[in-house]
C-alpha positions as CSV (number, residue, x, y, z in Angstrom):
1,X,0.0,0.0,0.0
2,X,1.3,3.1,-0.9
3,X,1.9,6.0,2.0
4,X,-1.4,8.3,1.8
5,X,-0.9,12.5,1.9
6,X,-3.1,14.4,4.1
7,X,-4.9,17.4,2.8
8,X,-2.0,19.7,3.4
9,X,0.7,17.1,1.7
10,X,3.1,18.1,4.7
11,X,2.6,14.7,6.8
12,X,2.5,11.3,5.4
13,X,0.1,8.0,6.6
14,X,2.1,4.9,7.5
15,X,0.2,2.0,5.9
16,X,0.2,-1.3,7.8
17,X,-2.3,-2.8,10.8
18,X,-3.3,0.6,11.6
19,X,-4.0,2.5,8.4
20,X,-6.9,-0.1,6.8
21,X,-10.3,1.6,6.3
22,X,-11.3,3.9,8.9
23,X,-8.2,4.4,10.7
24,X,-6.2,7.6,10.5
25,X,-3.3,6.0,10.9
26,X,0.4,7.3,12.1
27,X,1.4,11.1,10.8
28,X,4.9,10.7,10.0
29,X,7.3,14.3,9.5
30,X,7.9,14.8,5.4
31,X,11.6,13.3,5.0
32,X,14.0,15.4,3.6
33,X,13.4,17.4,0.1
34,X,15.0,15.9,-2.9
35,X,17.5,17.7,-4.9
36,X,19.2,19.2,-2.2
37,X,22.6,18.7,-3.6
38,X,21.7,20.8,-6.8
39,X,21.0,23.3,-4.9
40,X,23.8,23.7,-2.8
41,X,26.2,22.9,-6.0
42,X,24.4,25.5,-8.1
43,X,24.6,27.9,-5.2
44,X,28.4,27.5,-5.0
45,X,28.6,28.4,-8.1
46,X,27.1,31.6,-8.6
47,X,29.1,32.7,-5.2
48,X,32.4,31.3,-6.8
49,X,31.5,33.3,-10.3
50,X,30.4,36.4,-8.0
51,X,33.7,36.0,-5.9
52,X,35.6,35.6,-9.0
53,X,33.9,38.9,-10.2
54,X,34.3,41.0,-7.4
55,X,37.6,40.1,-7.2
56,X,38.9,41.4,-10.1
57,X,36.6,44.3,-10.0
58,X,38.5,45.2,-6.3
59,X,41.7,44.7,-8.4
60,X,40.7,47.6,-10.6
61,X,38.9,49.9,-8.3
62,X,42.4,49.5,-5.9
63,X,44.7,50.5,-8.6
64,X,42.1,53.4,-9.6
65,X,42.1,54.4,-6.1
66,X,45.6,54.8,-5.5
67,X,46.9,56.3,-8.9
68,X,44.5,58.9,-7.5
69,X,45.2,59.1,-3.8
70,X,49.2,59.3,-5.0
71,X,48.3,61.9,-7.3
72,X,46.7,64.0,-5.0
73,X,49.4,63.4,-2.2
74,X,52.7,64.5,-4.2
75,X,53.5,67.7,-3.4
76,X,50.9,68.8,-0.9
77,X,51.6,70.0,2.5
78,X,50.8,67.8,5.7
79,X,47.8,69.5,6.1
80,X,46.5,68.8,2.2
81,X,47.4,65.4,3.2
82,X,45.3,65.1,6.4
83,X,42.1,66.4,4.2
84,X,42.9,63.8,1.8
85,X,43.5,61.0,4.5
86,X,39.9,62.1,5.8
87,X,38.0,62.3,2.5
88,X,38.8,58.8,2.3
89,X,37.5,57.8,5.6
90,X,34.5,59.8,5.2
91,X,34.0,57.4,1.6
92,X,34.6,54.4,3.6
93,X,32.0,55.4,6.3
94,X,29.7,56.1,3.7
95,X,29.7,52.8,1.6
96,X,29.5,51.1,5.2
97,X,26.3,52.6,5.7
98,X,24.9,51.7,2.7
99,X,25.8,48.3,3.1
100,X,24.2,47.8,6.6
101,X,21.2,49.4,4.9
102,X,20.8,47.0,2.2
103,X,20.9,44.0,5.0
104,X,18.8,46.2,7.2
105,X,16.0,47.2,5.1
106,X,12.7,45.9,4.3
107,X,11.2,45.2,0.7
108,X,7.8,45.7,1.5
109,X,7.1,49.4,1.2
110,X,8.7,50.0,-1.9
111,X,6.2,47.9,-3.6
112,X,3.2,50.4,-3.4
113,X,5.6,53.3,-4.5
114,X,6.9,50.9,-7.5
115,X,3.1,50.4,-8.3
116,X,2.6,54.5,-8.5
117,X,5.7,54.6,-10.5
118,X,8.0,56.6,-7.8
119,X,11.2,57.1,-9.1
120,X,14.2,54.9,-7.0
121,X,11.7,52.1,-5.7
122,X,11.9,49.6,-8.6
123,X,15.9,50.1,-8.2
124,X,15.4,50.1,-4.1
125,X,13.6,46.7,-4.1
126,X,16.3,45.4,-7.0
127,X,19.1,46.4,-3.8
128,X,17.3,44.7,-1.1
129,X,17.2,41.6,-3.6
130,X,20.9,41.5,-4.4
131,X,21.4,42.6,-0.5
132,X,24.6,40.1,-0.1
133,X,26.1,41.2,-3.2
134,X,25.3,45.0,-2.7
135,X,26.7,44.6,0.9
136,X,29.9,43.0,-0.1
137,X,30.8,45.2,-2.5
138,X,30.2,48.2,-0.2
139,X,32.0,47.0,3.2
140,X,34.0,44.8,1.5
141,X,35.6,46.1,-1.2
142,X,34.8,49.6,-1.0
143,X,35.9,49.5,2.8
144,X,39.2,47.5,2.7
145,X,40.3,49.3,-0.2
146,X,39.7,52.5,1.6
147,X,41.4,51.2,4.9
148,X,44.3,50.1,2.9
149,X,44.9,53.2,1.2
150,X,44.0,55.6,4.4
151,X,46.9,53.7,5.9
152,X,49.0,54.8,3.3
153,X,48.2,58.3,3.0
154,X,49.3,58.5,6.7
155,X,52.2,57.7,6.2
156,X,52.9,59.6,3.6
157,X,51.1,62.4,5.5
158,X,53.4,61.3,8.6
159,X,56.7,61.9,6.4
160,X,55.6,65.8,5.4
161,X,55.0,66.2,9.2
162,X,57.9,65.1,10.2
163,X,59.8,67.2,7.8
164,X,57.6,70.7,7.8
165,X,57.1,70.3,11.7
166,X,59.7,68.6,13.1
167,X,59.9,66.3,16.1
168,X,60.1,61.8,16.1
169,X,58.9,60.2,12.8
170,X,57.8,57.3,14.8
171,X,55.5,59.0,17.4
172,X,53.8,61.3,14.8
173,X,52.9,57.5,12.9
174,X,51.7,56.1,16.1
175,X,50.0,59.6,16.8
176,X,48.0,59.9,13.6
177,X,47.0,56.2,12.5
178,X,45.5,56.2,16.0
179,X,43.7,59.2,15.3
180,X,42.5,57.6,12.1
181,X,41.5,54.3,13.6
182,X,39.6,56.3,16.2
183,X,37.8,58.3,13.7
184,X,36.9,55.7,11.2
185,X,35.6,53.3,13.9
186,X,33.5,55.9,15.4
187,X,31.7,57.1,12.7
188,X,31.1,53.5,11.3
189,X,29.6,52.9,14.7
190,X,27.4,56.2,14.6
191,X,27.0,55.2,10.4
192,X,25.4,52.0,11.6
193,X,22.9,53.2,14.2
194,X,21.9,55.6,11.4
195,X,21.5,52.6,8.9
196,X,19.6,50.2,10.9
197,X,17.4,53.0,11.9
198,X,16.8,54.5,8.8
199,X,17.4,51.8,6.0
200,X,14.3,52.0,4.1
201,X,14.7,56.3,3.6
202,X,18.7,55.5,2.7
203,X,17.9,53.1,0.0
204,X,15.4,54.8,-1.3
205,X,17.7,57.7,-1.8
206,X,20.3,55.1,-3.5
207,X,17.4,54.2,-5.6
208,X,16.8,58.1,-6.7
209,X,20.4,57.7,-7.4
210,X,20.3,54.5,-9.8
211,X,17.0,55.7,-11.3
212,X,18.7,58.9,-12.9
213,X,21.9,57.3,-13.6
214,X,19.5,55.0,-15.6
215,X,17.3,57.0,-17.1
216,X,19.2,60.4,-17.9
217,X,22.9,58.3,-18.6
218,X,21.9,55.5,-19.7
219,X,23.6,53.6,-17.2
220,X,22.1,50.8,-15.8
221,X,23.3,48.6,-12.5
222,X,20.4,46.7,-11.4
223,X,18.1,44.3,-13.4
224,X,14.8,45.1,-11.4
225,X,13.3,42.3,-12.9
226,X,12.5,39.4,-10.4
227,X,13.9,36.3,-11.4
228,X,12.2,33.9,-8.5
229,X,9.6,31.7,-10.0
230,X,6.5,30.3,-8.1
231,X,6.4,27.3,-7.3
232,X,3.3,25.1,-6.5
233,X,3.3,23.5,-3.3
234,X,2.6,19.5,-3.9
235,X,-0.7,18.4,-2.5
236,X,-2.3,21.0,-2.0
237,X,-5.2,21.2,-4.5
238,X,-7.5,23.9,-5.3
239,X,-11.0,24.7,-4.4
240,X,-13.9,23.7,-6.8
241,X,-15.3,26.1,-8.8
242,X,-18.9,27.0,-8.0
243,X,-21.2,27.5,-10.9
């Protein structure tokens, strides 16, 4: 005798002395879903595809970022240097609240505004759908690279100081990374409270931002198109029509 489905298809009917005619029977828990292992394997590799990606996408944005940075450092005075060295923290704490705001936000309430046809919530809800990518590339990428190269503007900063002002090389280093590392984790910490509080209005804003990149440049980052296909829960069947 074959196992029997309730009405749900969630539990299944042991057949045997108890299950003849009559009887209910013992509610057994589903077993595991099938095809488990395609899942996994095809999830490994979109994230090894996206890892490869971002990867050489950090590459480029690194080398950008310092040809720059450099640029901007030779020849300045210590002080020019310090602006520079907190521009770039101020980008880093930035990106890091966008980040926490894509993993903090909710996809709900843009749906309304996408259905009036608000500019930035079609490209909001595409964010909070690609969350895990759009955070990685924010507090990932955008972040390290930033930390990397903050750490190298001080010390180049550190060598004007120490040859404009005067005094030990090696206590103006420890003096102003310090300084740095204090700044950079205190406004992330302030950036975050800000984010979880206020994701929805933040990526909303990003959206505004996407939407006329998209529409006035032509440049488009998000497919706002959802990809996730219904699926039709086994078991369960439909009510009858009435005539």
């Amino acid at each position: 005798m074959r196992p029997l489905a309730d009405h749900a298809g969630k539990r299944l009917v042991k057949p045997g002395l108890f299950a003849g005619p009559g009887a209910a029977g013992i509610l057994l828990p589903p077993g595991p879903r099938r095809g488990a292992g395609l899942v996994m394997s095809e999830l490994l590799r979109k994230s090894l595809r996206w890892a490869t990606f971002i990867g050489l996408v950090t590459a480029l944005l690194a080398m950008l970022m310092t040809v720059v940075s450099t640029a901007l450092l030779n020849g300045v005075s210590w002080l020019g240097g310090l602006l520079v060295v907190l521009v770039i923290v101020v980008v880093n704490v930035i990106f890091d609240m966008l980040g926490t705001a894509a993993a903090a936000g909710t996809e709900r309430p843009f749906h309304a505004m996408a259905a009036k046809k608000v500019p930035g919530a079609r490209h909001a809800i595409a964010i909070l759908r690609r969350a895990d990518q759009f955070s990685n590339f924010c507090n990932d990428v955008i972040g390290d690279i930033c930390g990397i190269i903050s750490g190298a503007a001080a010390f180049a900063v550190v060598g004007s100081l120490a040859t404009e002002v005067g005094g030990n090389r090696t206590a103006w280093d420890v003096f102003l990374v310090s300084v740095i590392s204090a700044l950079t984790v205190g406004w992330k910490a302030l950036g975050k409270t800000l984010s979880i509080r206020y994701a929805n209005s933040i990526l909303f804003q990003v959206g505004k931002l996407f939407f006329f990149l998209e529409d006035k440049l032509h440049i488009r980052l998000f497919n706002e198109k959802n990809n996730r296909k219904r699926k039709r829960t086994r078991g369960v069947s439909r009510a009858p029509r009435k005539n």
